[in-house]
C-alpha positions as CSV (number, residue, x, y, z in Angstrom):
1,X,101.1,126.0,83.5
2,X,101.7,122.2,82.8
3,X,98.9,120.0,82.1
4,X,98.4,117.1,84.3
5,X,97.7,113.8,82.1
6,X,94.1,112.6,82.8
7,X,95.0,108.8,82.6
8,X,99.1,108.2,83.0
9,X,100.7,104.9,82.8
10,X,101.9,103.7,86.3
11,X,105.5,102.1,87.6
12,X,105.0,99.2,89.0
13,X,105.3,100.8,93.0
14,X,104.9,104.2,93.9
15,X,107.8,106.5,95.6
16,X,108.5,106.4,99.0
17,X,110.6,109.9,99.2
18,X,110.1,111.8,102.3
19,X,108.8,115.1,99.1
20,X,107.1,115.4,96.6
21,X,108.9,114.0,93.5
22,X,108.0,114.8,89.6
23,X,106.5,111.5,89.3
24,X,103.4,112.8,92.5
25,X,103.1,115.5,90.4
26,X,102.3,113.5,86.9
27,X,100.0,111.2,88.7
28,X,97.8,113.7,91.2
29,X,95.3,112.5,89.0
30,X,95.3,108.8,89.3
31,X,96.1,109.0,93.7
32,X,92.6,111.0,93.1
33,X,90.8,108.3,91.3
34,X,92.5,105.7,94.1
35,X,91.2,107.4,97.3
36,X,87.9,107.7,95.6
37,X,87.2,104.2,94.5
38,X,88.7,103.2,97.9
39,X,85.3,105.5,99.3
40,X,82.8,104.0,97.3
41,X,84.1,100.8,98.4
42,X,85.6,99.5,94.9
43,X,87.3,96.1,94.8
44,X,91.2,96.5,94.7
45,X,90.9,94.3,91.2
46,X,88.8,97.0,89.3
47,X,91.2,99.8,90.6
48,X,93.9,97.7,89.5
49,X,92.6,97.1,86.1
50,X,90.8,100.5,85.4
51,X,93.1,103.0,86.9
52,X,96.5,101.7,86.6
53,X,95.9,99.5,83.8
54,X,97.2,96.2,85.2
55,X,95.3,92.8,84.8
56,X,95.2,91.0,88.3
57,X,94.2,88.0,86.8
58,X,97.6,88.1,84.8
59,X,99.7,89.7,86.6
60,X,97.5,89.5,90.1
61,X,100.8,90.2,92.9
62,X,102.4,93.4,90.1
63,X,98.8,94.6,90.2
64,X,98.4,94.2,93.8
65,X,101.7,95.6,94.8
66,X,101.1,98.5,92.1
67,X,97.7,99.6,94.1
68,X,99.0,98.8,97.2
69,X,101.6,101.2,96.6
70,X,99.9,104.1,95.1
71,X,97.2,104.1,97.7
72,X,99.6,104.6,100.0
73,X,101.3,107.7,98.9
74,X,97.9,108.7,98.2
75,X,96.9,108.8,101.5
76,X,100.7,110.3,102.4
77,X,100.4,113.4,100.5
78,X,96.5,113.7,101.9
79,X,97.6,113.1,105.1
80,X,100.3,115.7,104.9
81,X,98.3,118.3,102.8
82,X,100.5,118.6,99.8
83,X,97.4,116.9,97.2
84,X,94.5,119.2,99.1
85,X,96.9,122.3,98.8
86,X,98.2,121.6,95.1
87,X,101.8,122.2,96.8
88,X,104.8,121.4,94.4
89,X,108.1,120.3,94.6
90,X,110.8,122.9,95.5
């Protein structure tokens, strides 16, 4: 069994594939910490700078864009099961 890094790097948008790609899989993690701070009501800055390491303030549209992005195919593979069931690519 592969362990899942705890704090990966991001690219700059997240996929868009229709499946899960290796790239979901490395980052189940950090879509995690995204849907959470997006619970407790965290401001899309901190997210940017804490949990996809990106400054807004130097690089504020990369960093929005980058959690823009990732929130959204965080709430894809929720919304589709594949991050509650642990499901992996085929």
């Amino acid at each position: 069994m592969q362990t899942l890094p705890l704090d990966p790097d991001v690219s700059d948008l997240a996929p868009t594939e229709p499946g899960l790609t290796s790239y979901d899989e490395q980052h189940v993690i950090t879509y995690v910490r995204l849907l959470q701070a997006e619970g407790e009501g965290a401001s899309w800055e901190d997210v940017a700078r804490v949990v996809l390491h990106i400054d807004p303030l130097c690089e504020p549209k990369r960093a929005r864009n980058a959690y823009l992005s990732h929130l959204a195919r965080a709430k894809w593979m929720t919304e589709r099961g594949r991050l509650l069931r642990g499901e992996t690519r085929n």
